[in-house]
N, C-alpha and C positions, 0 to 999 in steps of 0.2 A: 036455800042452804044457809043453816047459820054458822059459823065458825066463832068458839069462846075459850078464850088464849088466858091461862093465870100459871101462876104460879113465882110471877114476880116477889122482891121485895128487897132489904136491902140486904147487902153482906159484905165483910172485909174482903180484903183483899186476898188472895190465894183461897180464896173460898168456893162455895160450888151451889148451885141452885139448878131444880128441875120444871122446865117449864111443860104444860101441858098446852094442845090445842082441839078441844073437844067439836068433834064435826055432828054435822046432824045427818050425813049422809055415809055411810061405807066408803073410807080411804079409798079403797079401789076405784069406786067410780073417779076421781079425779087420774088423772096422770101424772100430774104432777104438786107436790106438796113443798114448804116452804116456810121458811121464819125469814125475817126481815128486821132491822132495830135503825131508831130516829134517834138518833142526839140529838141534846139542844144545841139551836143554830144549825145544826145541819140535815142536809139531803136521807132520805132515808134510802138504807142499801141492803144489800141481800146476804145476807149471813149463812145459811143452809138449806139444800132441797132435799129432797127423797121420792125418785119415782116410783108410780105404782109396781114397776116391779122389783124394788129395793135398792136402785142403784143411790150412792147418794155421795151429795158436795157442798165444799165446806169453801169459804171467803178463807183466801192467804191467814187474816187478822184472828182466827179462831181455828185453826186445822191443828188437830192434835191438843186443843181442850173443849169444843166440843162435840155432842156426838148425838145428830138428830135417828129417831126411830120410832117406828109407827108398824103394828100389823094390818096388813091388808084387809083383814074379815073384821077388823074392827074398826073404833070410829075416835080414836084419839092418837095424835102425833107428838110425839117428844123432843125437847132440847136439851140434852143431859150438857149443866155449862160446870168447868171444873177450871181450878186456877184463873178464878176470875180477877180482873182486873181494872183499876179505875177507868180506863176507856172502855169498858165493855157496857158503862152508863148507859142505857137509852131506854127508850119504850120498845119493846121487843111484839111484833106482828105476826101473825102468820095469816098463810095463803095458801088460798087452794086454787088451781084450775083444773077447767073441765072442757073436752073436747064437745063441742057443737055443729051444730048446718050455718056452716057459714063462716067460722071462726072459733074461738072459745072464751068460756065464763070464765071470769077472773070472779074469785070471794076472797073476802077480807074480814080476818075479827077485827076487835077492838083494842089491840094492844093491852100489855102487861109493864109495868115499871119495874125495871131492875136497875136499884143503886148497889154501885161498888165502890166501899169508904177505903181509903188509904192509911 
């Protein structure tokens, strides 16, 4: 499974950018879907999921500007980011899991860079 995450780049502040995360597998087969972002110097933390059957959740620090969505029968996941903000800075991830025998896969893209200039 490969997972490839763009749609970074920079923008002012109050601005908006749409991230994509292109699977190589059918959203559906995972359970659960995922964006994640790394500041520098810091821990990287979980920003928004969406389970395969749509339900979906947002980190306090982004709830009500953004808004992840992905169809099932297809193979790419969204970050619609609005009113963005110099802390919203980081390399932005996503993830996929997938239930397995015995536990489940964890995939990971490669991260996209999004700056937000003040």
């Amino acid at each position: 499974v490969q997972l490839q995450a763009s749609g970074g780049g920079l923008v002012q502040a109050g601005g908006s950018l749409r991230l994509s995360c292109a699977v190589s597998s059918r959203i559906s087969s995972f359970y659960d879907m995922g964006w994640y972002r790394q500041a520098p110097g810091k821990q990287r933390e979980w920003v928004s999921s969406i389970t395969r059957h749509g339900t979906t959740n947002y980190a306090d620090s982004v709830k009500g500007r953004f808004t992840i969505s992905g169809d099932s029968a297809k193979t790419t996941v969204y970050l619609q980011m609005n009113s963005l903000k110099p802390e919203d800075t980081a390399v932005y991830f996503c993830r996929a899991r997938r239930l397995a025998v015995g536990g489940e896969l964890d995939f990971w893209g490669q991260g996209t860079l999004v700056t937000v200039s003040s």
